[in-house]
C-alpha positions in Angstrom: -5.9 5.1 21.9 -2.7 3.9 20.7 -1.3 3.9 17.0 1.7 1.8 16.2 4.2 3.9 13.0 6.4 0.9 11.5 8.7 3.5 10.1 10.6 0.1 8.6 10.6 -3.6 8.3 12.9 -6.3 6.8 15.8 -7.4 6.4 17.3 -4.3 5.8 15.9 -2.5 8.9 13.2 -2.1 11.1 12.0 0.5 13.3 8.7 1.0 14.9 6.9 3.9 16.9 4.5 3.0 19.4 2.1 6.2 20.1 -0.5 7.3 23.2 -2.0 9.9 20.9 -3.9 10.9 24.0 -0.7 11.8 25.9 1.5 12.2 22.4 4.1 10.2 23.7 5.4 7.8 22.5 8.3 5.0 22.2 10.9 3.3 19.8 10.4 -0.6 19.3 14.1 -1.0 17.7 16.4 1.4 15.5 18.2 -0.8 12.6 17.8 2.5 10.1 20.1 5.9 9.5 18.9 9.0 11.2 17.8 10.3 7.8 15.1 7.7 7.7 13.8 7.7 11.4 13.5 11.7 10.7 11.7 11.3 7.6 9.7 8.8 8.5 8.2 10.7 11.7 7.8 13.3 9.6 5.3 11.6 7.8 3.3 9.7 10.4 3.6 13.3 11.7 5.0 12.2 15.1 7.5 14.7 16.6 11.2 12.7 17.0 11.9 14.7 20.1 9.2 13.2 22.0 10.9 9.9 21.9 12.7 9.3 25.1 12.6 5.4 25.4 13.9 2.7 22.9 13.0 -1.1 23.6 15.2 -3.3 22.1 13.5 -6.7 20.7 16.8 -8.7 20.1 20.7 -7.6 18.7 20.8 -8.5 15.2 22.5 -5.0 13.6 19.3 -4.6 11.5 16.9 -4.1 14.4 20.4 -2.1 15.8 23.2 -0.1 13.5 21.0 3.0 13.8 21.4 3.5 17.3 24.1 5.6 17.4 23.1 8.5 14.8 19.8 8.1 15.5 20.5 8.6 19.6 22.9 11.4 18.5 19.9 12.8 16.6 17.2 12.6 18.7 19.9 14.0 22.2 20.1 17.5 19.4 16.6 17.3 19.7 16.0 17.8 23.6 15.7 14.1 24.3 17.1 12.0 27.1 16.7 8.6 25.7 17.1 5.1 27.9 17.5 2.1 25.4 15.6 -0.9 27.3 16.9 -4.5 26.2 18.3 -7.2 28.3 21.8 -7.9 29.5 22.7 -10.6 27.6 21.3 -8.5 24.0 23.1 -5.6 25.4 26.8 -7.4 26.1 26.4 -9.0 22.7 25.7 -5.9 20.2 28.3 -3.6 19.3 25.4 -1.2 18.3 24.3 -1.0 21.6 27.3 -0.5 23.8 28.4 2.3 21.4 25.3 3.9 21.8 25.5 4.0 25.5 29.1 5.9 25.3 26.8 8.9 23.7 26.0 11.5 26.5 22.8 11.8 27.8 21.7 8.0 27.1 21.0 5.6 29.9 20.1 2.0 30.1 17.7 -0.1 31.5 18.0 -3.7 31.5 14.6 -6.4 31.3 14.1 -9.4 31.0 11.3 -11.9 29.5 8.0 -11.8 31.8 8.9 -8.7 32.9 6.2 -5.8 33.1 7.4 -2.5 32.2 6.2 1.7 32.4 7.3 3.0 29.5 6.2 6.5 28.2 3.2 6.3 30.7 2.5 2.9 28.7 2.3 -0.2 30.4 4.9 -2.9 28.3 4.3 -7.0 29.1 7.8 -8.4 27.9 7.6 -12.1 26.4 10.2 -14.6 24.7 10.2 -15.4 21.3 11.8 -17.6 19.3 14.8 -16.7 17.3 18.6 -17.6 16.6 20.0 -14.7 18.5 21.1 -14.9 22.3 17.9 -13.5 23.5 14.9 -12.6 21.5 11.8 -10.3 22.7 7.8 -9.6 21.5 6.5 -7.0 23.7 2.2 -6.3 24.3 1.5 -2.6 24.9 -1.6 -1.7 26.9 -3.0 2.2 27.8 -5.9 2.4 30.3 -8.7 1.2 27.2 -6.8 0.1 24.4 -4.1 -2.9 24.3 -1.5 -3.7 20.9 0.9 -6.6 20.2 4.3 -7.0 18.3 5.5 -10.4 17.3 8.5 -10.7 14.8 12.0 -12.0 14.4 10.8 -15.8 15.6 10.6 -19.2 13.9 7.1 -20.3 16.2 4.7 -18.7 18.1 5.9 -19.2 22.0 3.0 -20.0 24.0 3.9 -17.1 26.2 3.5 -14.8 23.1 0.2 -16.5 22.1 -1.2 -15.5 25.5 -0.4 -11.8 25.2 -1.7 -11.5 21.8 -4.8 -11.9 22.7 -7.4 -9.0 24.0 -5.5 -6.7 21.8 -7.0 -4.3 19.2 -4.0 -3.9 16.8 -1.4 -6.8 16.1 1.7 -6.5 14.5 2.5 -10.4 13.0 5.5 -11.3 11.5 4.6 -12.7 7.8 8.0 -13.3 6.4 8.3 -15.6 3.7 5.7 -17.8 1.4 7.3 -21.4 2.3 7.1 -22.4 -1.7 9.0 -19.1 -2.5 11.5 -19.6 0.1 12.1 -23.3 -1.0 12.7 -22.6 -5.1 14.5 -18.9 -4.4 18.3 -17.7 -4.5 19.3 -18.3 -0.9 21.8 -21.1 -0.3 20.6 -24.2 1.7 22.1 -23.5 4.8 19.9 -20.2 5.0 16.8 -21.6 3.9 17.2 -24.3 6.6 17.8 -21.6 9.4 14.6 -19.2 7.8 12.3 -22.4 8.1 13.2 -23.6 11.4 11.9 -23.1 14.4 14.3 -20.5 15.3 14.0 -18.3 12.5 11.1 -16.7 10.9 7.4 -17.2 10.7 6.0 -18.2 7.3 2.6 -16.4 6.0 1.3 -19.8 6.7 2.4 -19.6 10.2 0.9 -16.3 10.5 -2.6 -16.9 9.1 -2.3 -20.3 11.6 -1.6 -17.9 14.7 -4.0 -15.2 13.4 -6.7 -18.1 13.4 -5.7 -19.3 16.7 -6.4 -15.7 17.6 -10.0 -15.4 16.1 -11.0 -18.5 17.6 -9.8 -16.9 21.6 -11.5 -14.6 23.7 -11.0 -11.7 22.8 -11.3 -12.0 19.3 -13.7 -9.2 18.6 -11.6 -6.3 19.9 -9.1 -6.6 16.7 -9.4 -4.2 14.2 -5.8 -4.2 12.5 -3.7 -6.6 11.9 -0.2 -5.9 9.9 2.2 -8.6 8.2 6.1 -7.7 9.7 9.1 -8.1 8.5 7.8 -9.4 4.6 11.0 -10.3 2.9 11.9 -8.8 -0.4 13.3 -12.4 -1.8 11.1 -14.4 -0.6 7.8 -13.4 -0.1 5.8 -10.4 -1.7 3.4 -7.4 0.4 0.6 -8.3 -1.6 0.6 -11.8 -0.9 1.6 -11.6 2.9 -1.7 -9.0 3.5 -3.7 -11.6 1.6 -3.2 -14.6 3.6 -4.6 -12.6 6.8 -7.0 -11.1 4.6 -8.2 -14.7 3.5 -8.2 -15.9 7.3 -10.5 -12.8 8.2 -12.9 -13.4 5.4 -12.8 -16.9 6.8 -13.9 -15.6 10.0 -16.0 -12.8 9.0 -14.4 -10.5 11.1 -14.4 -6.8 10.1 -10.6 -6.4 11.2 -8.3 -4.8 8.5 -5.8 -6.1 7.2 -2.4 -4.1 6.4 1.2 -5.2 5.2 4.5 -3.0 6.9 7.0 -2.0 4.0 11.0 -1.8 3.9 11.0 1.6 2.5 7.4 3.5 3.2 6.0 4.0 6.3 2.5 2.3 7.4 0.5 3.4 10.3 -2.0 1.2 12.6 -4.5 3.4 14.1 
């Protein structure tokens, strides 16, 4: 079975561990955080850091990136030999990124969006999203019985990410902002504009529309976790992000759970 760690999520970071907890392997979706917190925070999902040998990198704004270069120097003190998986163009345009790959002992592997990757004995479907960076990535994770999803950072659901967000049985949904929140808070206009838009961030409205799109697939009935990403702390609160998938589950009647991922505490998918 797998388990998906979000270590952290926001604006001010975001790391994720995807986990075979048959095998005990496991994989980095992203490093925006210090090496202090990616330590910690295994330590509390109880995941051991020197098992993680592969980071996949979902786009190259610095807060899904500035940790890579403690954290690799971290984890290479720990035993591991760790390949950073993004795609060429996200790899020529992040500083983070071609500093980390001047570390010894790191390697890199380039992808690109369709693209169907081994990772960690885990087999990784690689699909576009939608997002105002040069290239921007989801990424559905399948075992040999057991299938999880990871949509965040985009301003609409692709219909390529739609696809591979079904049959899964935990999703990871980015629920970023409540749309009335975003509209009356502190950010200037120009910011609210690029949030909104198509190529920024999805709404909790957005989120409870794709998780209904979801319910009403095939499929439907192997979900039993769903987690709001990448909840801003200005704009939107956990409570009410985890309550409008809540609500759209109680619509359905479906027995899934639903969960919210925090900036600061780790949350675990199981």
């Amino acid at each position: 079975m797998l388990s998906l760690h979000v270590l952290a999520s926001g604006s001010k970071g975001n790391a994720a561990i995807v986990e075979d907890t048959a095998s005990s392997s496991g994989f980095l979706i992203d490093c925006g955080i210090c090496k202090r917190d990616l330590l910690a925070g295994c330590a509390e999902v109880g995941f051991d850091p020197a098992r993680i040998a592969d980071i996949l990198i979902t786009h190259e704004h610095t807060d899904h990136t500035k940790g890579l270069g403690v954290c690799l120097r971290a984890l290479t003190k720990l035993g591991s030999g760790v390949t950073i998986h993004a795609s060429n163009a996200v790899r020529q345009m992040s500083m983070p990124i071609q500093e980390a790959l001047d570390e010894e002992g790191v390697a890199f592997a380039a992808f690109r969006s369709g693209d169907a990757l081994t990772i960690s004995g885990l087999h990784v479907h690689v699909f576009p999203t939608s997002h105002d960076a040069v290239e921007s990535f989801g990424f559905r994770v399948e075992s040999t019985d057991d299938a999880l999803g990871y949509l965040t950072d985009t301003g609409c659901v692709t219909g390529e990410a739609h696809e591979a967000l079904q049959y899964i049985r935990l999703l990871a949904l980015e629920a970023n902002h409540d749309a009335q929140m975003l509209r009356e808070g502190p950010y200037p206009y120009h910011l609210k504009r690029r949030i909104a838009s198509d190529m920024g961030h999805l709404s909790n409205a957005q989120a409870a529309e794709e998780l209904e799109r979801l319910l009403d697939s095939l499929g439907a009935t192997m979900l039993e976790s769903v987690m709001a990403m990448h909840v801003s702390q200005e704009n939107d609160l956990y409570g009410l992000a985890r309550d409008t998938l809540e609500q759209v589950l109680k619509r359905y009647d479906h027995p899934a759970t639903a969960l919210v991922a925090r900036q600061r505490t780790p949350q675990t998918m199981r």
